[in-house]
N, CA, C and O atoms as CSV, one atom per row, in Angstrom:
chain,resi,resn,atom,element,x,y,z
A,1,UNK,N,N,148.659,-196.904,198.848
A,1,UNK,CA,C,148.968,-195.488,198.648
A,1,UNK,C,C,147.765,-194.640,199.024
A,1,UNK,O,O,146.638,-194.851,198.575
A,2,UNK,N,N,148.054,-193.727,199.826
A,2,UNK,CA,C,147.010,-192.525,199.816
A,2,UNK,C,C,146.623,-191.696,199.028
A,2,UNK,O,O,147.444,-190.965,198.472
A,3,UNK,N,N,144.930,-191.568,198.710
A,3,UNK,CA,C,144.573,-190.926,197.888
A,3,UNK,C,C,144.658,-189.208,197.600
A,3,UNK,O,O,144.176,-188.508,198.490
A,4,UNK,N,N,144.952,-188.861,197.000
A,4,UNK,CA,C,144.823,-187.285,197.010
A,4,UNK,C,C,143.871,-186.825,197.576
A,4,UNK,O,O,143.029,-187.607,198.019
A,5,UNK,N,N,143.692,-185.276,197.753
A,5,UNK,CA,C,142.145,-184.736,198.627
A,5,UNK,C,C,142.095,-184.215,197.466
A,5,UNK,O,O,141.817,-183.054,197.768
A,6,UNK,N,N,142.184,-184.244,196.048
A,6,UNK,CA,C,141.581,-183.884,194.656
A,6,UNK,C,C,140.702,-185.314,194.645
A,6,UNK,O,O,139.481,-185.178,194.723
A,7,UNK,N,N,141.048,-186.189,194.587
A,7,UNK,CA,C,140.470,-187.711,194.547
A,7,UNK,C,C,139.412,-187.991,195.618
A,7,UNK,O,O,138.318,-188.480,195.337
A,8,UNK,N,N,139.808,-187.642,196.923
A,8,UNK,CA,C,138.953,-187.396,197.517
A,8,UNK,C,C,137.438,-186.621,197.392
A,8,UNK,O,O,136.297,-187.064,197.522
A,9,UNK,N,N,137.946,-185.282,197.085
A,9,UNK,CA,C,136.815,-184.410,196.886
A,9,UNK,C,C,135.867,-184.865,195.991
A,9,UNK,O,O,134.650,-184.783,196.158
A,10,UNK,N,N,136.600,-185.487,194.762
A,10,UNK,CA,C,135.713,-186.223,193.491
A,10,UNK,C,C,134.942,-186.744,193.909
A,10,UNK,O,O,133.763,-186.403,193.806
A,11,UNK,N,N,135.470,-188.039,194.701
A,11,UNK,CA,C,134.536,-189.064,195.239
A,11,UNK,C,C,133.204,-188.941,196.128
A,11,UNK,O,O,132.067,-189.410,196.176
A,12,UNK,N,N,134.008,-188.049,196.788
A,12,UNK,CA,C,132.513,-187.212,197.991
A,12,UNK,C,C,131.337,-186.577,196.489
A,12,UNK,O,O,130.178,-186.871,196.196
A,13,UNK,N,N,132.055,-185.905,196.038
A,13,UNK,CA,C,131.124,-184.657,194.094
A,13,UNK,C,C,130.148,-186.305,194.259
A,13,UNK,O,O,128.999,-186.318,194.701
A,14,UNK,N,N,130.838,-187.484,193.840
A,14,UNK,CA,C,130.316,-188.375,192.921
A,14,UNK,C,C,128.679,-189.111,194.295
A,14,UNK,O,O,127.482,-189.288,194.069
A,15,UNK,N,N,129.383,-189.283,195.367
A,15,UNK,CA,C,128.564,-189.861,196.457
A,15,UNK,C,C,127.407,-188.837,195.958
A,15,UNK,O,O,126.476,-189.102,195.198
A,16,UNK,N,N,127.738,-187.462,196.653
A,16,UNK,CA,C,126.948,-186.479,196.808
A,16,UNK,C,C,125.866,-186.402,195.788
A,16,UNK,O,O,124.693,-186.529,196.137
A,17,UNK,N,N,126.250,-186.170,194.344
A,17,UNK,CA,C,125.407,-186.100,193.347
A,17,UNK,C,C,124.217,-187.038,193.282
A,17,UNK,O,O,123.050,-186.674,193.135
A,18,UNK,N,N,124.744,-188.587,193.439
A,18,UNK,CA,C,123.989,-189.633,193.705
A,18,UNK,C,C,122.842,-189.694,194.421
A,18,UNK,O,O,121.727,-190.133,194.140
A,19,UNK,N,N,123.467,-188.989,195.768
A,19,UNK,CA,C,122.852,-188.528,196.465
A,19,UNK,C,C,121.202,-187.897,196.202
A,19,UNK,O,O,119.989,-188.086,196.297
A,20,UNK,N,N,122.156,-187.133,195.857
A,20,UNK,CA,C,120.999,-185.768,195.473
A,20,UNK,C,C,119.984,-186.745,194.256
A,20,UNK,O,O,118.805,-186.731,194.610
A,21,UNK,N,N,120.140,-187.291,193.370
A,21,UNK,CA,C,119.362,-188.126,192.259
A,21,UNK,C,C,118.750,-189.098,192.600
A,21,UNK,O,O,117.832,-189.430,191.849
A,22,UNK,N,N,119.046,-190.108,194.095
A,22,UNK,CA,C,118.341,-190.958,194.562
A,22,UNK,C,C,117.167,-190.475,195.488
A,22,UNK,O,O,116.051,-190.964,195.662
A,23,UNK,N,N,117.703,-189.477,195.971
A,23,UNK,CA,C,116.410,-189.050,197.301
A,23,UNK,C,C,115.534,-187.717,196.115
A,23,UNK,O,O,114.605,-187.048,196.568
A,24,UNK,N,N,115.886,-187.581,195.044
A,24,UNK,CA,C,114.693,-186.933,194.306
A,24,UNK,C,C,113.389,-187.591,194.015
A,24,UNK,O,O,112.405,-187.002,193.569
A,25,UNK,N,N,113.468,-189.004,194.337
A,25,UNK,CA,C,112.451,-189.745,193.842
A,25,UNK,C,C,111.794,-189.857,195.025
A,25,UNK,O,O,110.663,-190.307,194.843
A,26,UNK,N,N,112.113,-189.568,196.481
A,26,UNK,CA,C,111.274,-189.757,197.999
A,26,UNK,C,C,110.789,-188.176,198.162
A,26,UNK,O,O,111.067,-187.322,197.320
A,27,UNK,N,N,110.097,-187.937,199.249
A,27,UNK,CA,C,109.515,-186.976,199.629
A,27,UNK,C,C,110.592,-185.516,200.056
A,27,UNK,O,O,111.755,-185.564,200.457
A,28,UNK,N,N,109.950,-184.589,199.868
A,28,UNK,CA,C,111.043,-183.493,199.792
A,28,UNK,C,C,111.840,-182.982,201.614
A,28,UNK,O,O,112.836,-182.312,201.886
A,29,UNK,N,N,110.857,-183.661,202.461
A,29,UNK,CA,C,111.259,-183.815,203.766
A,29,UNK,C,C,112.392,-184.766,204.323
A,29,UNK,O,O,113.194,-184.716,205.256
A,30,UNK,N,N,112.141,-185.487,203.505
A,30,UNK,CA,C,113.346,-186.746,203.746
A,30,UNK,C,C,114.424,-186.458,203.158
A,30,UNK,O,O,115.486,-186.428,203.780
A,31,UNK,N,N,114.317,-186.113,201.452
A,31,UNK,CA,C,115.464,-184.878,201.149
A,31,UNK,C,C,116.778,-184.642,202.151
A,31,UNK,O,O,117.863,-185.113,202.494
A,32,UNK,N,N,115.831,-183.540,202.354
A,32,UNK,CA,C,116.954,-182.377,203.379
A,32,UNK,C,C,116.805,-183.206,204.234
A,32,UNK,O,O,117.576,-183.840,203.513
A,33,UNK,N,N,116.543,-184.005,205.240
A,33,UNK,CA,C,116.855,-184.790,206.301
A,33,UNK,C,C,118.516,-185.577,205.911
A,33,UNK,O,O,119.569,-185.559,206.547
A,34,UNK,N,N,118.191,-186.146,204.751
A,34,UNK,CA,C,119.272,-187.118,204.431
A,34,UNK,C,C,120.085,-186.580,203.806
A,34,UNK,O,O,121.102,-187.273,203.790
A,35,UNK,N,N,120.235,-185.342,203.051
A,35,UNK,CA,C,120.993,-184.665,202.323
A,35,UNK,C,C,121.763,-183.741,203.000
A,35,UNK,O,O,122.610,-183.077,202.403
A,36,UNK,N,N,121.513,-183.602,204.463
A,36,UNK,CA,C,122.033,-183.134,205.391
A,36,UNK,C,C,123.399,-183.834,205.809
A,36,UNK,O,O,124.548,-183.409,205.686
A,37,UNK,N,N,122.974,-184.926,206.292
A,37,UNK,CA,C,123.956,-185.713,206.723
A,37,UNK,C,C,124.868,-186.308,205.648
A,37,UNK,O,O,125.628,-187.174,206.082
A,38,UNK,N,N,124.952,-186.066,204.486
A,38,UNK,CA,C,125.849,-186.572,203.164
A,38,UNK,C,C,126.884,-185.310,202.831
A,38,UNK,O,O,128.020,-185.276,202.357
A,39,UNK,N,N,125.729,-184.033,203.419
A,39,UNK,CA,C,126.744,-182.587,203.156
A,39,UNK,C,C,127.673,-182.638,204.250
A,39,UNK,O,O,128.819,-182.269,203.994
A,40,UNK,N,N,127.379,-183.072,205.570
A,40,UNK,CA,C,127.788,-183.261,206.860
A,40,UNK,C,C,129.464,-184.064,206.448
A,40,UNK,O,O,130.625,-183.759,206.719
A,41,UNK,N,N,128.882,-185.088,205.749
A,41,UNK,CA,C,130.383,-185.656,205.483
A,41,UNK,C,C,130.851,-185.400,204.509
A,41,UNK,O,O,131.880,-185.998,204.194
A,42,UNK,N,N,130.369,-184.543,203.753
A,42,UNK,CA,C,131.409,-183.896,202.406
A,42,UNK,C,C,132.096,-182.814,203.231
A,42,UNK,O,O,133.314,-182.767,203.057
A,43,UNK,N,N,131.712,-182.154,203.877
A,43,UNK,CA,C,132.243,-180.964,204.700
A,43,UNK,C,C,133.157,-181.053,205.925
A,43,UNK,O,O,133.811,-180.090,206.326
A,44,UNK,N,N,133.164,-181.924,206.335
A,44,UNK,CA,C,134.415,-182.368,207.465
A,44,UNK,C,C,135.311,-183.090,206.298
A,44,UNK,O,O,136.510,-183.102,206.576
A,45,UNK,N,N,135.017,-183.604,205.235
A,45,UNK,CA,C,136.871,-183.853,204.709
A,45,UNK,C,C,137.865,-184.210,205.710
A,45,UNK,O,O,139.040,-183.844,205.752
A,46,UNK,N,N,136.911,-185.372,206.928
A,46,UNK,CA,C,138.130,-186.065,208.083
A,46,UNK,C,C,137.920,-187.272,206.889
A,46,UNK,O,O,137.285,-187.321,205.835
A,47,UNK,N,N,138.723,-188.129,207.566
A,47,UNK,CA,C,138.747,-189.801,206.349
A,47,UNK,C,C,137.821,-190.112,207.335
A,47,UNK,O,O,137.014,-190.961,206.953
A,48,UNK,N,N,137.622,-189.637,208.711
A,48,UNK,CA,C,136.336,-190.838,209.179
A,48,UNK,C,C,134.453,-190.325,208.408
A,48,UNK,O,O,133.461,-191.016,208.174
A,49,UNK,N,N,134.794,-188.529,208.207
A,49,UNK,CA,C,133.520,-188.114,207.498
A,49,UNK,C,C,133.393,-189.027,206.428
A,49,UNK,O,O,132.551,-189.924,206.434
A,50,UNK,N,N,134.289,-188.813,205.402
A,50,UNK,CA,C,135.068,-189.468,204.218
A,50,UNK,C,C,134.334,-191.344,204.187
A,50,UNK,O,O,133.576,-191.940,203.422
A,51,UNK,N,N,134.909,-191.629,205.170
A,51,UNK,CA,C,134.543,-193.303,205.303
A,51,UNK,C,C,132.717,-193.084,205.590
A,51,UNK,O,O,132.045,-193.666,204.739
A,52,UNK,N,N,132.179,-192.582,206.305
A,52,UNK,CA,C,130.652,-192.661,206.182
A,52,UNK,C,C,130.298,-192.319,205.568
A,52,UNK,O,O,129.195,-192.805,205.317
A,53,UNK,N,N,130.791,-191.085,204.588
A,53,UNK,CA,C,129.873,-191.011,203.349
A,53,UNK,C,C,129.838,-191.942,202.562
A,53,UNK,O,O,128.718,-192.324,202.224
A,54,UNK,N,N,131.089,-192.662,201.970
A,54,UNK,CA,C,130.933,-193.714,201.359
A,54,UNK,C,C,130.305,-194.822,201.474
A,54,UNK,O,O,129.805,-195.500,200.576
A,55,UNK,N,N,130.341,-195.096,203.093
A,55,UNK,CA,C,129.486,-196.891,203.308
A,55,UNK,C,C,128.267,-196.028,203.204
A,55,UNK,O,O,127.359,-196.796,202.887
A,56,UNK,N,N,127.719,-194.612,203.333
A,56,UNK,CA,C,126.418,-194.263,202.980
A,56,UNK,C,C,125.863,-194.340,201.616
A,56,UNK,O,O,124.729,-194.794,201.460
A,57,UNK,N,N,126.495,-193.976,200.716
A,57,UNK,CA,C,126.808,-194.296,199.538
A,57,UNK,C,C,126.402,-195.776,198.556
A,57,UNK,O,O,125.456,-196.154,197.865
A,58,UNK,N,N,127.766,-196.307,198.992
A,58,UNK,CA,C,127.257,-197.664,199.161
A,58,UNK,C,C,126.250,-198.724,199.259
A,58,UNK,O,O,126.036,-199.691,198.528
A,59,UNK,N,N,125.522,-198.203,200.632
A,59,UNK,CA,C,124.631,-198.711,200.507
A,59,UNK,C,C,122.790,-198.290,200.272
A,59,UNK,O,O,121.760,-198.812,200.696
A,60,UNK,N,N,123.064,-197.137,199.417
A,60,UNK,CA,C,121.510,-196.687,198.784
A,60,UNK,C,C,120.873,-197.112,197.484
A,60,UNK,O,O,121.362,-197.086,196.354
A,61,UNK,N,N,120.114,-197.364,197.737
A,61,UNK,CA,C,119.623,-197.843,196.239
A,61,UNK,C,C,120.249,-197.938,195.292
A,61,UNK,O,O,120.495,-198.967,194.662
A,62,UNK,N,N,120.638,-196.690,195.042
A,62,UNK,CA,C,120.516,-195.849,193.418
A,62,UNK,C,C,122.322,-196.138,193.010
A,62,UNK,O,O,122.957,-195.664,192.069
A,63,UNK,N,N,122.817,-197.130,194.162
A,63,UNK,CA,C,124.340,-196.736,193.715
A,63,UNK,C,C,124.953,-197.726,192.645
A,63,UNK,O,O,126.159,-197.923,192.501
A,64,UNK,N,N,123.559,-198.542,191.643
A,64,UNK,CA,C,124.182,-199.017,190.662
A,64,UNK,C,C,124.545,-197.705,189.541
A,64,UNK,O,O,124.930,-197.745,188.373
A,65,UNK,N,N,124.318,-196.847,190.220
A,65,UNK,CA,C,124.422,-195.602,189.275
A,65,UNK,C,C,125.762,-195.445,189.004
A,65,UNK,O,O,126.110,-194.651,188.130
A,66,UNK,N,N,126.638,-196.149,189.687
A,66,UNK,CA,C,127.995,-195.811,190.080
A,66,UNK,C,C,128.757,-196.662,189.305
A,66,UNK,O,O,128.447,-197.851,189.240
A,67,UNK,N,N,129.939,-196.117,188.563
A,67,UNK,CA,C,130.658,-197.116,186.964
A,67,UNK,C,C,131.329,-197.935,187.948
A,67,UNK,O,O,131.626,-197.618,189.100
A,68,UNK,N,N,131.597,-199.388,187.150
A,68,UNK,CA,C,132.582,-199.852,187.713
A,68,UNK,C,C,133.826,-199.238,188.370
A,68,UNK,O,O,134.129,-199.531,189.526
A,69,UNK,N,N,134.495,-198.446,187.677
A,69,UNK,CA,C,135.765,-197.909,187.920
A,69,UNK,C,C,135.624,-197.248,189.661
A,69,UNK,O,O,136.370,-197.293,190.639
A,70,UNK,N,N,134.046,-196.556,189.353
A,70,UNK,CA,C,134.037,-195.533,190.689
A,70,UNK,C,C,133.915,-196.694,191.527
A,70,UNK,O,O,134.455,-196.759,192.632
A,71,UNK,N,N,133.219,-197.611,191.028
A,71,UNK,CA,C,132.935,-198.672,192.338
A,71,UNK,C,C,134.377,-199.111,193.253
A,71,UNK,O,O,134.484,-199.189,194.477
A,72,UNK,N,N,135.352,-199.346,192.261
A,72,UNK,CA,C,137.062,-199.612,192.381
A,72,UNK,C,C,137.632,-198.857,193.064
A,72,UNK,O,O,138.441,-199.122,193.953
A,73,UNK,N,N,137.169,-197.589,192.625
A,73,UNK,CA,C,138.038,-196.303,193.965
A,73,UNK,C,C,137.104,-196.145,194.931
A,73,UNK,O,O,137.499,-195.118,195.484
A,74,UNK,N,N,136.199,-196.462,195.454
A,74,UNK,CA,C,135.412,-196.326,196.288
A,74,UNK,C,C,135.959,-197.920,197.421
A,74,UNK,O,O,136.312,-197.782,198.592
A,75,UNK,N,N,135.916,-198.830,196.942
A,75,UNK,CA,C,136.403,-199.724,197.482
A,75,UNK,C,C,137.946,-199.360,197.789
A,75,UNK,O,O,138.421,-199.564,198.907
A,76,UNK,N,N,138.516,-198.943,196.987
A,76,UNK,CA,C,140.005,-199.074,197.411
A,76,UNK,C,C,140.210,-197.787,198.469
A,76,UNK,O,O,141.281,-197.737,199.073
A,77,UNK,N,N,139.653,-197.210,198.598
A,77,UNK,CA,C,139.416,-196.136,199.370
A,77,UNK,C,C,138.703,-196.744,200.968
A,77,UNK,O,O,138.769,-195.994,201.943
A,78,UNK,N,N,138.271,-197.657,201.056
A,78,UNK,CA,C,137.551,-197.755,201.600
A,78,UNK,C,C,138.213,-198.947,202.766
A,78,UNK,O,O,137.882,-199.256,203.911
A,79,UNK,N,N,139.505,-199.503,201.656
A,79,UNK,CA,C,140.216,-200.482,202.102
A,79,UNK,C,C,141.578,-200.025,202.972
A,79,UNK,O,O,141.930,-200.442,204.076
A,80,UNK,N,N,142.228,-199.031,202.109
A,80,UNK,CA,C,143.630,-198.221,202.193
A,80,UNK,C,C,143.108,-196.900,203.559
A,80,UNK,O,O,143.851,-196.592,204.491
A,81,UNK,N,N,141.815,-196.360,203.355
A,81,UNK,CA,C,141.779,-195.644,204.141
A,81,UNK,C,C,142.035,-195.657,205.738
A,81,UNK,O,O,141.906,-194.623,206.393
């Protein structure tokens, strides 16, 4: 089943935030370098933006930050998409 673009949007909120909390701990140049390209795919809302934010997501450090559950819609999203 396809996810809603309410479900969607969440998921990008949830990447994004992460986002923003993992690259607070690197330099403020790298920041906006990388926080660029995470807004980049919150803002096209295509499923292919959609799909790179997530394997971006995915694979940063900080994404044990992420509950099981989100881990579940992130995968199933990732599968169905």
């Amino acid at each position: 089943s396809k996810l809603s673009p309410v479900d969607d949007e969440s998921l990008i909120n949830v990447c994004v935030n992460l986002h923003k909390v993992t690259m607070n701990v690197k330099s403020s140049e790298d920041t906006d370098t990388k926080l660029d390209v995470c807004w980049q795919c919150a803002d096209e809302f295509s499923q292919k933006g959609i799909m790179q934010c997530i394997q971006f997501c995915m694979q940063m450090p900080g994404n044990n930050e992420l509950s099981i559950q989100e881990r579940a819609h992130l995968l199933k999203l990732g599968v169905h998409g």
